[in-house]
N, C-alpha and C positions, 0 to 999 in steps of 0.2 A: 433055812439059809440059802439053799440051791435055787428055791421061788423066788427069793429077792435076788439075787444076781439076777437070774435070767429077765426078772422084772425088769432091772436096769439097764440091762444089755437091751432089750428090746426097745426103752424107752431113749436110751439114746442111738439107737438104730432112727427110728422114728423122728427125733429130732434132725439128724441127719438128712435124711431125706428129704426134712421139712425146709431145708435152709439151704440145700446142696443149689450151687447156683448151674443156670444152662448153659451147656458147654456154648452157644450161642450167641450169648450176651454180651455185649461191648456196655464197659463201664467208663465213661469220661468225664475227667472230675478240671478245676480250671481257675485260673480267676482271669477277669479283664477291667485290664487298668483304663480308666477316660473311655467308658462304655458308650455307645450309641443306640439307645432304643434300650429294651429291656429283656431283650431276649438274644437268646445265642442259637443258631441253625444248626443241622447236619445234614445237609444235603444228600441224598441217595438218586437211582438211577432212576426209580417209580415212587419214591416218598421221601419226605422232608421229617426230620425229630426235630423236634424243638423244647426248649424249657427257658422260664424266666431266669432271669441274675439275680442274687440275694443284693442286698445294700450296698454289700463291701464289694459286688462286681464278683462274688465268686459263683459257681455251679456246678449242681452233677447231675450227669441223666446215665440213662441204662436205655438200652433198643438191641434189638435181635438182626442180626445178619446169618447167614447162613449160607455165607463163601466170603473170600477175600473180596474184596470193591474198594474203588476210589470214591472218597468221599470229602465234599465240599463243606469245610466251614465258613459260615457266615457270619459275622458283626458287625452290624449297620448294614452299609452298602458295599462293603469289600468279600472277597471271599480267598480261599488260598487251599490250595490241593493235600489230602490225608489220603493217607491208605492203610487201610482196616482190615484186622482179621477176627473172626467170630473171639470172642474170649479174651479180646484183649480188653484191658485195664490202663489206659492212658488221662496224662494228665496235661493239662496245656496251661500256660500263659503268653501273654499278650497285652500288650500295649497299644491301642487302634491311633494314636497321634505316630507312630512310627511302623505302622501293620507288619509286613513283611518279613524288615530286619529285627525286628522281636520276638517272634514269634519261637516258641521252647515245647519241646515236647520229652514227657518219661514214658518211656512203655509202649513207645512206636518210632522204630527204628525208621522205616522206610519214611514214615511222615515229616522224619528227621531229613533224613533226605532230598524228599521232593524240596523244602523248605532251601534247604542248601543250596539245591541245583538251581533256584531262581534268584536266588541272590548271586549265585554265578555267572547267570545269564545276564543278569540286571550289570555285573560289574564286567561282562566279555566286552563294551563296548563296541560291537559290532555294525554297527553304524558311525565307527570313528573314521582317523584318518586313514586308514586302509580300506576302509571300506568307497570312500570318495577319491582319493590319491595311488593309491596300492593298484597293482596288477590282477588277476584272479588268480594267478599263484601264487604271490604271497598270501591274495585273502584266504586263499583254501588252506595253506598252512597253519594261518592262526586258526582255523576252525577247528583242524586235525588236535591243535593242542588240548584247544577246549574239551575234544571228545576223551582223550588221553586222562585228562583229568576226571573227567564224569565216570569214565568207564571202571580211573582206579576204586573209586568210591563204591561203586557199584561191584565189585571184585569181593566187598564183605558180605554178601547177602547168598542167600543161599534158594530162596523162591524163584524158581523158574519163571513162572507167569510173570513177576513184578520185573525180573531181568531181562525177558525178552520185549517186554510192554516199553521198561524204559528205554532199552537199545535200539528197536522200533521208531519210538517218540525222537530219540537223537537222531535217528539219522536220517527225518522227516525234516526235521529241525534246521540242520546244517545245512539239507540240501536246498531248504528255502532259503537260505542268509547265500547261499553261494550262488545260486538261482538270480535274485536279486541284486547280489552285486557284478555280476554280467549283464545284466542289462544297465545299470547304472553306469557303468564301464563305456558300455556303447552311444549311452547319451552324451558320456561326458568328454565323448574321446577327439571332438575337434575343439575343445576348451584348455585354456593352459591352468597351471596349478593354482594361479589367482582366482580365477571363476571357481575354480573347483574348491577353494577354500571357503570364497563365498555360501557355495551352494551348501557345503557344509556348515558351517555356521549360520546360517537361516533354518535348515532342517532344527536343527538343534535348538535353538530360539525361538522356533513354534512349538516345539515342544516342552520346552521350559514356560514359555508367555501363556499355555494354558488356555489361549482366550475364549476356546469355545465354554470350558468351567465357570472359568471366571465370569464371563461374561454375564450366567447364572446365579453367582454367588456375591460377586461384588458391587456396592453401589454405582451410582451413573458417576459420580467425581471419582474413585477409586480407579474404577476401570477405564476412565477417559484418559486419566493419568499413565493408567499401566498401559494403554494402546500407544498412547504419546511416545513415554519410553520404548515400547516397541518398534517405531517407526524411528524415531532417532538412530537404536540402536543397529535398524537393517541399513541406512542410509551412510550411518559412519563406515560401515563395513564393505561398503563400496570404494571408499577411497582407497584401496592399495590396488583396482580393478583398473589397467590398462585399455580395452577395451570401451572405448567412447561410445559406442553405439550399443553396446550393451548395457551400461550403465543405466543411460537415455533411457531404455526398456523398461528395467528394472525399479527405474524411479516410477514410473508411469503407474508401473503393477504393484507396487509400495500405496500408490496414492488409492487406486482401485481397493486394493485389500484394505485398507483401513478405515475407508469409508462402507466398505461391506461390514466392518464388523461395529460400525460405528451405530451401524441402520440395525443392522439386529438386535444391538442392544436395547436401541429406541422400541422393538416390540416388545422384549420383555419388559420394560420400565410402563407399557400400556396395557400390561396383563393385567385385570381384575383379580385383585388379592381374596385373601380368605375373609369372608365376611361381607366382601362388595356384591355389589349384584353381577350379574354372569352375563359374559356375553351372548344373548342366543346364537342359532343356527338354526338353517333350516336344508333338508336334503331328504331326497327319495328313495323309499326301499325299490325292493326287486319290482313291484306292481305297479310302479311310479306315485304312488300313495306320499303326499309329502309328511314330514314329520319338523316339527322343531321344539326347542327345548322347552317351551311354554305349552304344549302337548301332553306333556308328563308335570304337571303341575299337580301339586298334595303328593308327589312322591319322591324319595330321593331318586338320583340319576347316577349312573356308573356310564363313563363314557370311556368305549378303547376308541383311540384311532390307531389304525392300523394297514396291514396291505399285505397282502397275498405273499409276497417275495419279501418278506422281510421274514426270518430265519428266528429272532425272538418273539415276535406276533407271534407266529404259530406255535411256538413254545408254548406259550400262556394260554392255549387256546382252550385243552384239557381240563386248568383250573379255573378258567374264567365259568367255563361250561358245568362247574361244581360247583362253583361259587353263586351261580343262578338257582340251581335246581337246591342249595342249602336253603335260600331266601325266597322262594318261590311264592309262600305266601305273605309272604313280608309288604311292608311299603314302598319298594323301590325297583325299579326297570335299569335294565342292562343295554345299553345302546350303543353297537359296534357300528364304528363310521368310518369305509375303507377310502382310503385316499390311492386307489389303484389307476393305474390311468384304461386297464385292461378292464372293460365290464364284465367282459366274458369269464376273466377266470373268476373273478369274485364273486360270479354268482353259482361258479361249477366247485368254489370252493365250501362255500357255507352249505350247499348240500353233499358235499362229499364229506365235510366236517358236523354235519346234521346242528348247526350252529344256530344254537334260540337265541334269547332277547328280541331286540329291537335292530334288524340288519339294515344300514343304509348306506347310500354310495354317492361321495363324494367328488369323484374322480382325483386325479393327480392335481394338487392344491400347488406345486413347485412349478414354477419355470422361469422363459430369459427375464419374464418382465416384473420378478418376484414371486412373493409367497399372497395366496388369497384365501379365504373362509377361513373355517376356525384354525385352520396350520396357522395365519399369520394374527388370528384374535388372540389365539394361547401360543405362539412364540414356538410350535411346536417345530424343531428343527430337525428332531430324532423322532424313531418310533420303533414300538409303541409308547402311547402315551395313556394313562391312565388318569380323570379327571372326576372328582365328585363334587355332584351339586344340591344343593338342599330341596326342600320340596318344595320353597317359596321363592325358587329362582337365585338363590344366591350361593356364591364361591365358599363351599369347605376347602379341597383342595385342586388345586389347579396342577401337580404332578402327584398325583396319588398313587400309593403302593399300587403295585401288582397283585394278580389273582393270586402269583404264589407264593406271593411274602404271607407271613401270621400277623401283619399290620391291620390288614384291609378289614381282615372281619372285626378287628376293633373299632376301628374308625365308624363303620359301617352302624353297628350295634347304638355308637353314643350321638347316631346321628337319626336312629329309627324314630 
């Protein structure tokens, strides 16, 4: 009898063991409602987890940390700030048609938090009438409150590092909102409150009208329509504007901008779609060696453009340089085309950066007299841009994931 005890004892000792989980382990379980893509992120400081969504939008995954960090999740193309500690067991939901104001968390107080504190920020209105009308003492007092309020919140947490991180972040934060509306102050300070209500309600109406988005997302009548309304709308708002000669101004630069955003529409509406054939290029590595897209014919094509000084280009620059060396013997060439106007640094960069594929250089495609080369064939306004092209010359995609999305190496595979 005393054999089989200690049998037992041992064998659930053992099972024990077998099952104990590591102190380590962060368990995040979730659903997401009106999903984007099929996969949910977790962004880390030197790695990305990732796992697919079941049908109904729900997920879990498990990954090892091994200190508290900030961590980015992703769905689709939004992301929104977590902070994780080894061992936790969190659960999330979300709603991607409303990101932000949805988002719920069990099991992660601080992620509760950060979550809160943006939607606080989102509703400080800081950019309202105090900010355009207001003195800098009153603005700094509304600031003070906002901190008031963040701080008490922050009063239930008990992690030093997360509290001193956030107290830090605030009063980064404030001093840039206070920062800028002193200088805004100064701009505005030989205009009376007319002008000033203007300039505020055009702030505000750029950024409501979206048009650089939309511009992207909406058709050529949709968005003609929504520019139209646009310009109505800056034009009516002049009429309470006393200043004649300001007006005059402002009408001028009404007609200017909306024929700018009228022209750039017209490039993306001449962008070769998925399936069309592609527009070539043609431009020189470091050896002046010319390359153009019919050069890499029988293989696919990964095209960055990019530029030395742009701050997400060299992000990507790590997983681009992974993403070559995964496919290395694959059918397909990596061709980064820097639109730098500096030759100099682009060439001190890609060997500082020891940067393979296919390096060529464009020079600065922007200026007074418009956009040229492929910036104005793919409508490229932003950068980086990422573009893949089939082996027979023709458009997969013409804004293609990133090196460091989990997209690309799909796309990539069903295109081999």
């Amino acid at each position: 009898m005393k054999k089989l005890i200690l049998f037992f004892i041992a064998s659930a000792t053992l099972l024990f063991a077998c099952t104990q989980k590591d102190p380590n382990q962060v368990t995040v379980t979730g659903k997401v409602t009106n999903p984007i893509g099929e996969t949910v992120d977790f962004i880390a400081a030197d790695t990305t987890f990732s796992t697919n969504l079941m049908d109904d939008g729900t997920f879990e995954i498990d990954f090892l940390i091994d200190s508290a960090q900030y961590i980015s999740f992703r769905q689709g193309q939004e992301t929104t700030a977590m902070y994780i500690l080894p061992g936790d067991e969190i659960h999330l939901t979300i709603d991607t048609e409303m990101y932000d104001e949805t988002i719920t968390y069990t099991g992660s107080p601080a992620s509760t938090f950060l979550a809160e504190k943006y939607m606080m920020q989102e509703k400080g209105d800081f950019f309202g009438e105090l900010y355009y009308l207001g003195s800098p003492e009153e603005y700094k007092a509304s600031l003070d409150k906002f901190k008031e309020n963040i701080a008490e919140k922050l009063n239930t947490f008990t992690d030093s590092g997360f509290i001193n991180d956030q107290k830090e972040e605030l009063e980064q934060l404030t001093s840039y909102y206070i920062r800028r509306q002193k200088q805004q102050a100064e701009k505005l300070k030989d205009f009376g409150d007319d002008v000033r209500m203007y300039i505020m309600k055009k702030d505000l109406l750029d950024r409501e009208a979206n048009l650089y988005g939309n511009m992207k997302t909406m058709d050529l009548e949709t968005f003609t329509s929504a520019l139209k309304e646009y310009q109505e709308t800056l034009i009516g708002n002049l009429k309470d504007i006393t200043d004649k000669e300001y007006v005059k101004k402002q009408l001028s630069q009404i007609e200017k901008t909306v024929k700018h955003w009228a022209d750039r529409k017209d490039m993306v509406e001449a962008v070769p779609k998925a399936g069309e054939d592609a527009v070539g290029f043609s431009y020189p590595d470091k050896d002046g060696n010319e390359f153009s897209l019919s050069s890499f014919e029988g293989k696919l094509v990964y095209v960055d453009v990019w530029a030395t000084w742009c701050g997400p280009c060299k992000a990507e620059i790590p997983y681009l340089k992974q993403l070559e060396a995964d496919y290395h013997e694959k059918e397909i060439v990596f061709v980064s085309i820097s639109t730098d106007s500096d030759r100099e640094a682009w060439l001190k960069m890609i060997e500082e950066k020891e940067m393979g594929g296919v390096q060529l250089y464009a020079g600065s495609e922007w200026g007074e007299n418009g956009m040229t080369g492929i910036s104005r064939d793919y409508a490229i306004f932003g950068i980086p841009r990422f573009m893949l092209f089939s082996k027979d010359g023709k458009v997969i995609s013409n804004d293609a994931p990133r090196p460091s999305s989990t997209e690309i190496r799909s796309m990539i595979d069903e295109n081999l």
